[in-house]
N, CA, C and O of each residue as an XYZ file, in Angstrom:
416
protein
N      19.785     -2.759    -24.802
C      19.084     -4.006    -25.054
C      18.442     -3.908    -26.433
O      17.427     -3.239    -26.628
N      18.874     -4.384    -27.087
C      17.993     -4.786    -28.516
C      16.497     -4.887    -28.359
O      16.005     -5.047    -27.242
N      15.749     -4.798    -29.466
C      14.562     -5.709    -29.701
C      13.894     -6.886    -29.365
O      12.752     -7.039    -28.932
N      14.935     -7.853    -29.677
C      14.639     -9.804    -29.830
C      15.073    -10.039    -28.076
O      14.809    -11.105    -27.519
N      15.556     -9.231    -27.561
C      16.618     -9.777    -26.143
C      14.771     -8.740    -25.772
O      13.718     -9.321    -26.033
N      14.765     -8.012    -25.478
C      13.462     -7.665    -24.773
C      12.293     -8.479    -25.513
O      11.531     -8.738    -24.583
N      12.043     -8.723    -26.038
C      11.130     -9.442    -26.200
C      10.936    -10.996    -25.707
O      10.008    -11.631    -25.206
N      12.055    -11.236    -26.038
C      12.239    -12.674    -25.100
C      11.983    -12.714    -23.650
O      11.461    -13.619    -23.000
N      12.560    -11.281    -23.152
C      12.648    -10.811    -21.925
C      11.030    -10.990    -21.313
O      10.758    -11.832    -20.457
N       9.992    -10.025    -21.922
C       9.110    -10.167    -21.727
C       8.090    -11.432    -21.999
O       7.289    -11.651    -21.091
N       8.061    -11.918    -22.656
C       7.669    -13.752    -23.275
C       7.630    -14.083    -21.405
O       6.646    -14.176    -20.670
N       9.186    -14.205    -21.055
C       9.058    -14.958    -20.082
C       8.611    -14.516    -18.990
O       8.396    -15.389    -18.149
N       8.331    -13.179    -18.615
C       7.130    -12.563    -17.783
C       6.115    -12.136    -18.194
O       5.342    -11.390    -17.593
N       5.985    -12.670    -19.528
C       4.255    -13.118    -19.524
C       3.253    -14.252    -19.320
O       2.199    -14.629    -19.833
N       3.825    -14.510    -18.629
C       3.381    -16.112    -17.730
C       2.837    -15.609    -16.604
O       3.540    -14.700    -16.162
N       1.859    -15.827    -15.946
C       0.932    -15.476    -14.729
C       1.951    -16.355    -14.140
O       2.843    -15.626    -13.706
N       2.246    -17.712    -13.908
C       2.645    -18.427    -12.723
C       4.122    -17.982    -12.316
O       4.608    -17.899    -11.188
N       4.867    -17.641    -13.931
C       5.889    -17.026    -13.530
C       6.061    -15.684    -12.514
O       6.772    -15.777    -11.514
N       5.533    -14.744    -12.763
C       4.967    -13.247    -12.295
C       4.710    -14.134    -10.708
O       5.309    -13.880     -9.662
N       3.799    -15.063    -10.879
C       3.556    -15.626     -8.987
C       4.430    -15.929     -8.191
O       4.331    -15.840     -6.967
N       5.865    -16.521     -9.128
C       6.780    -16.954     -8.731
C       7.775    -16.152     -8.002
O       8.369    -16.582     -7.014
N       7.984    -14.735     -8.609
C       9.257    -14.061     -9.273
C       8.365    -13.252     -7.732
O       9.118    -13.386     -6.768
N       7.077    -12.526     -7.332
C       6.486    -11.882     -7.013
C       6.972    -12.691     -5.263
O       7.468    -11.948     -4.416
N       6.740    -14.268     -4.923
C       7.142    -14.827     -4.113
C       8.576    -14.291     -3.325
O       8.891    -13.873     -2.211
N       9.109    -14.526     -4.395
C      10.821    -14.670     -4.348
C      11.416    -13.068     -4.293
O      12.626    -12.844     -4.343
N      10.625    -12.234     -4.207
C      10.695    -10.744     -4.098
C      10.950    -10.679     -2.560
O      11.437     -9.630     -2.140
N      10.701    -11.587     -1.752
C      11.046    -11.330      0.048
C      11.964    -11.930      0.063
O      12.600    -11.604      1.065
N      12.751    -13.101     -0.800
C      14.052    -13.799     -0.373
C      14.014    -15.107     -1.045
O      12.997    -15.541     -1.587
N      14.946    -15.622     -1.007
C      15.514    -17.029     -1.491
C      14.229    -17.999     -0.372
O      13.955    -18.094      0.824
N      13.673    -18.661     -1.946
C      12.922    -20.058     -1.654
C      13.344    -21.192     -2.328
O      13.946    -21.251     -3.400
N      12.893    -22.287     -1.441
C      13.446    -23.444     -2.272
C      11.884    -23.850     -2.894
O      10.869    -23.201     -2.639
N      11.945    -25.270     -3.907
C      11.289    -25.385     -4.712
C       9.890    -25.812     -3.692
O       8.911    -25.204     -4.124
N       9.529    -26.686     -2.462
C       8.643    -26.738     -1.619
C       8.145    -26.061     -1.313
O       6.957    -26.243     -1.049
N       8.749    -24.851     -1.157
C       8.073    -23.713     -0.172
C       7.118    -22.994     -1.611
O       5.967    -22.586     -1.457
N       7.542    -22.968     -2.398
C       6.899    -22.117     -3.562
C       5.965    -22.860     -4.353
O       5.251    -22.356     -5.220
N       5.997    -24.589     -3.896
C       5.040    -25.372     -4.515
C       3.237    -25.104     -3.490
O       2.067    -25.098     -3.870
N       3.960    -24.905     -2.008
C       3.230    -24.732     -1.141
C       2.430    -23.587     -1.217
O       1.229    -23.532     -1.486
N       3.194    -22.694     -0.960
C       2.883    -21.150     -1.425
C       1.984    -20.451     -2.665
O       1.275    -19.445     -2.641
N       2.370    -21.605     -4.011
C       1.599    -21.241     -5.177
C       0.408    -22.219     -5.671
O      -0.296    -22.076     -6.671
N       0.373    -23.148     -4.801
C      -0.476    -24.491     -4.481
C      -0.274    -25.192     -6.006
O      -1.295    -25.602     -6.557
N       0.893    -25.323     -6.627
C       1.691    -25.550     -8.163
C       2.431    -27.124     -7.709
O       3.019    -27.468     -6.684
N       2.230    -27.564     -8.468
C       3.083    -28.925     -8.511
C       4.278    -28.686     -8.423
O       4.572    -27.493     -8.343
N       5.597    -29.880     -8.401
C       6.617    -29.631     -8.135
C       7.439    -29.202     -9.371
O       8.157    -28.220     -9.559
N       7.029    -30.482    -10.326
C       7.041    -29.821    -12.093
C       7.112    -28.847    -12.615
O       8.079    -28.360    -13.201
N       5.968    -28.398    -12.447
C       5.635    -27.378    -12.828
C       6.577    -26.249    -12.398
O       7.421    -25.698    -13.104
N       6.288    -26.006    -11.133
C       7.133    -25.149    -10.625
C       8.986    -25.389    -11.305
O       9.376    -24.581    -12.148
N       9.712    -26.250    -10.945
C      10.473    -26.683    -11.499
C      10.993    -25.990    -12.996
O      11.945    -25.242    -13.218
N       9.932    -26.577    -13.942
C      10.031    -25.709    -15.234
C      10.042    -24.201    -15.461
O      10.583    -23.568    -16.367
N       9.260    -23.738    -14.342
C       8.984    -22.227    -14.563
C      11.011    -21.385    -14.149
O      11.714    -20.493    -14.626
N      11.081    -22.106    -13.357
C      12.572    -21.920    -12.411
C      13.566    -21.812    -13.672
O      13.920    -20.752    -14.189
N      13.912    -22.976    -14.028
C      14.130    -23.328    -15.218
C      14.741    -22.001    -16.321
O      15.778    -21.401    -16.605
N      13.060    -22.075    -16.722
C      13.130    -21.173    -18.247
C      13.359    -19.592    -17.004
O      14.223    -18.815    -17.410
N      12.907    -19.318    -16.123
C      13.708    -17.962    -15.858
C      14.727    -17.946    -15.883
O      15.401    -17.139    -16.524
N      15.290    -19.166    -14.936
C      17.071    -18.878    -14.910
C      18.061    -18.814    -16.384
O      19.157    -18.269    -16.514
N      17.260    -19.564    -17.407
C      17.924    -19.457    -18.716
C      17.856    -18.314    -19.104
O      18.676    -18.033    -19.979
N      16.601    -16.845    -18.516
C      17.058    -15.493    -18.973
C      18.055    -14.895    -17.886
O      18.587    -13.803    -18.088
N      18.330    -15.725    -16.582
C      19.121    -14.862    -15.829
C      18.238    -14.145    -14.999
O      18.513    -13.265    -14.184
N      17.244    -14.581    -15.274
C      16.283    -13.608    -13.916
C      16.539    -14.104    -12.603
O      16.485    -13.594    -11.484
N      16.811    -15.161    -13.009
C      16.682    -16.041    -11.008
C      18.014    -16.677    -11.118
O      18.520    -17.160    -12.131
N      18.735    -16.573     -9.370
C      19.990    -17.709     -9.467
C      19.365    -19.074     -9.010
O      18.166    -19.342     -9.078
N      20.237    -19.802     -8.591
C      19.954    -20.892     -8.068
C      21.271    -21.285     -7.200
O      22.377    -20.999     -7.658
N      21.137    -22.025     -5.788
C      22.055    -22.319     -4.548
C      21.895    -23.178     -4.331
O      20.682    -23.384     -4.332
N      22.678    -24.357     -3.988
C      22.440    -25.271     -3.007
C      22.879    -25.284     -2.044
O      24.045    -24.990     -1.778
N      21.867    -25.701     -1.155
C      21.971    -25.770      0.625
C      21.611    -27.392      1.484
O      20.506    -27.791      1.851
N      22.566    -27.888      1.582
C      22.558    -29.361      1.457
C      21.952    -30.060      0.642
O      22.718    -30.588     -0.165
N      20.646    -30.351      0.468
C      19.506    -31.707     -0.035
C      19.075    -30.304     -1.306
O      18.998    -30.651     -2.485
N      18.893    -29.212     -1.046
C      17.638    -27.922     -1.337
C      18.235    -27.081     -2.157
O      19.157    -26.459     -1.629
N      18.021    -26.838     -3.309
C      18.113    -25.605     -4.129
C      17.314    -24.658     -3.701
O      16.097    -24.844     -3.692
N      17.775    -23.693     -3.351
C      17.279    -22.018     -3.370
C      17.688    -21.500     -4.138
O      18.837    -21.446     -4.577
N      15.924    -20.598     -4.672
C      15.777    -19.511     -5.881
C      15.942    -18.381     -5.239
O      15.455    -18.240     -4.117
N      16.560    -17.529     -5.764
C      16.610    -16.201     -5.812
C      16.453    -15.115     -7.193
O      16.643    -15.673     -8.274
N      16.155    -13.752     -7.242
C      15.959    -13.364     -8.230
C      17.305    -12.763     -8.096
O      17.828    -12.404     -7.041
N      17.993    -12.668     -9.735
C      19.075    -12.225     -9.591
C      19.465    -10.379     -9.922
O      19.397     -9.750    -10.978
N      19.822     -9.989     -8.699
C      19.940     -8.637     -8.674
C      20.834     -8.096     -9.214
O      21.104     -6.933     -8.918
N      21.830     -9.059    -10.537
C      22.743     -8.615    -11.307
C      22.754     -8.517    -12.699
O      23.627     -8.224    -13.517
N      21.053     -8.970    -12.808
C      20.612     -8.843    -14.269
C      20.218     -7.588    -14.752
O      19.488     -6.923    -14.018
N      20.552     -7.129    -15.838
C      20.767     -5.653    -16.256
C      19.266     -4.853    -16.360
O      19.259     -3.629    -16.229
N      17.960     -5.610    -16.607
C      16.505     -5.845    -16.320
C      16.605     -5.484    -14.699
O      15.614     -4.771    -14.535
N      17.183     -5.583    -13.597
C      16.495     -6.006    -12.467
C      15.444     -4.604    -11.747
O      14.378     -4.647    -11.132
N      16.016     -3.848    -12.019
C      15.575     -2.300    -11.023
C      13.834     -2.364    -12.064
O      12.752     -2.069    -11.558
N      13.993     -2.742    -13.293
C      12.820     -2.511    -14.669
C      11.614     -3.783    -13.515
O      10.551     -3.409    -13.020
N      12.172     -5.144    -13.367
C      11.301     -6.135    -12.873
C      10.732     -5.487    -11.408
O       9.533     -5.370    -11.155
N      11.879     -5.075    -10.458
C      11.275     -4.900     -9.525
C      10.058     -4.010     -9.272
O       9.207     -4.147     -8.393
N      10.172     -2.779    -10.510
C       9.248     -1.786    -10.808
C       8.219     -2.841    -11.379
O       7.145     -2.247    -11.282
N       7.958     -4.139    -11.945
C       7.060     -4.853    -12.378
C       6.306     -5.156    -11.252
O       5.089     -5.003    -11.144
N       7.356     -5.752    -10.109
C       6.814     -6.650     -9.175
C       5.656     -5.420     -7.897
O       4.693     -5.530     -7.138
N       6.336     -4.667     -8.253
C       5.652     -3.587     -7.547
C       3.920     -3.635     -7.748
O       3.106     -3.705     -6.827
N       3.564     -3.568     -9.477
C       2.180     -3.731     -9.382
C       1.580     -4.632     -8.834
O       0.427     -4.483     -8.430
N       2.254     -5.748     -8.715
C       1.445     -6.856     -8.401
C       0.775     -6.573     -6.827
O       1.231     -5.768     -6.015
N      -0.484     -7.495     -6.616
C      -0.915     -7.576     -5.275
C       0.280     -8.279     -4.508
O       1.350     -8.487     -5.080
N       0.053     -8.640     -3.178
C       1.543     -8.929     -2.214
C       0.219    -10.421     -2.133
O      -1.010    -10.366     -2.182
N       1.270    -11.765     -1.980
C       0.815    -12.803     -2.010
C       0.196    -12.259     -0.197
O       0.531    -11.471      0.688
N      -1.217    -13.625     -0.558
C      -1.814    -13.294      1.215
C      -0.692    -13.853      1.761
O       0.040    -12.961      2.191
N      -0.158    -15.156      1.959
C       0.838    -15.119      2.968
C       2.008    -15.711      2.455
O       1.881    -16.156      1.314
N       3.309    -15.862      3.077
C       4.517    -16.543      3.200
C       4.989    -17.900      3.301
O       4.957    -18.444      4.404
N       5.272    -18.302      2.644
C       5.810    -19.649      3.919
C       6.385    -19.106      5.169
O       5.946    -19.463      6.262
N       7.585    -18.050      5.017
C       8.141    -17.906      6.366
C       6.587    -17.679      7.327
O       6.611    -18.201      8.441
N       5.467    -17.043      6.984
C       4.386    -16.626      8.183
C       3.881    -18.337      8.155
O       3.792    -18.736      9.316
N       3.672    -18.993      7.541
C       3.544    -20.284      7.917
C       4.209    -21.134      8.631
O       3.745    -22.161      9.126
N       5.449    -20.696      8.721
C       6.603    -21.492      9.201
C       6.753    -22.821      8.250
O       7.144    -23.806      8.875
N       6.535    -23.006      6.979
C       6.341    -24.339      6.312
C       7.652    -24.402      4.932
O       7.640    -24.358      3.702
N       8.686    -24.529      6.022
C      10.001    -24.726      5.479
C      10.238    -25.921      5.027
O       9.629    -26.910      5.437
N      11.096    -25.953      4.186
C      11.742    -27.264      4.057
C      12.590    -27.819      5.019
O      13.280    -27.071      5.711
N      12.640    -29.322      5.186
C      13.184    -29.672      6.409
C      14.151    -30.889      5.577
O      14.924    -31.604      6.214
């Protein structure tokens, strides 16, 4: 990895909401509700953050009828480096799955 490619790299996990996001999505594929719920973040917002990760390849994206599901992508050459990121973080207090507050 070059210089400018890590640095970019990092830019985009230097975002707190991102890090909230990426930290979420560390138990499994969410769609954009559950993580608006979860991060108490607008839909926008959230939206954008999705966005500019997936343009580094950090996160995929699925559709499942109506619902895009995020996932982080475990084929980005970064990933084993992030997960060692996600590690520091505190563990969100709860889930949607412990909520049961899925998208329907």
């Amino acid at each position: 990895m070059d210089i400018e490619t890590l640095e970019r790299y990092m830019k985009t996990l230097g975002d707190k909401s991102r890090l909230r996001l990426l930290k979420a999505l560390e138990e499994g594929p969410l769609c954009i509700c559950d993580l608006t719920v979860l991060l108490d973040v607008s839909q926008p917002a959230v939206s954008q953050h999705m966005h500019r990760l997936k343009k580094e390849g950090i996160v995929l994206d699925e559709r499942r009828g109506r619902w895009i599901y995020w996932s982080i992508n475990a084929h980005h050459p970064q990933y084993s480096l992030l997960l060692d990121l996600l590690k520091l973080l505190p563990r969100q207090t709860t889930t949607c799955r412990e909520e049961n507050n899925r998208c329907k």
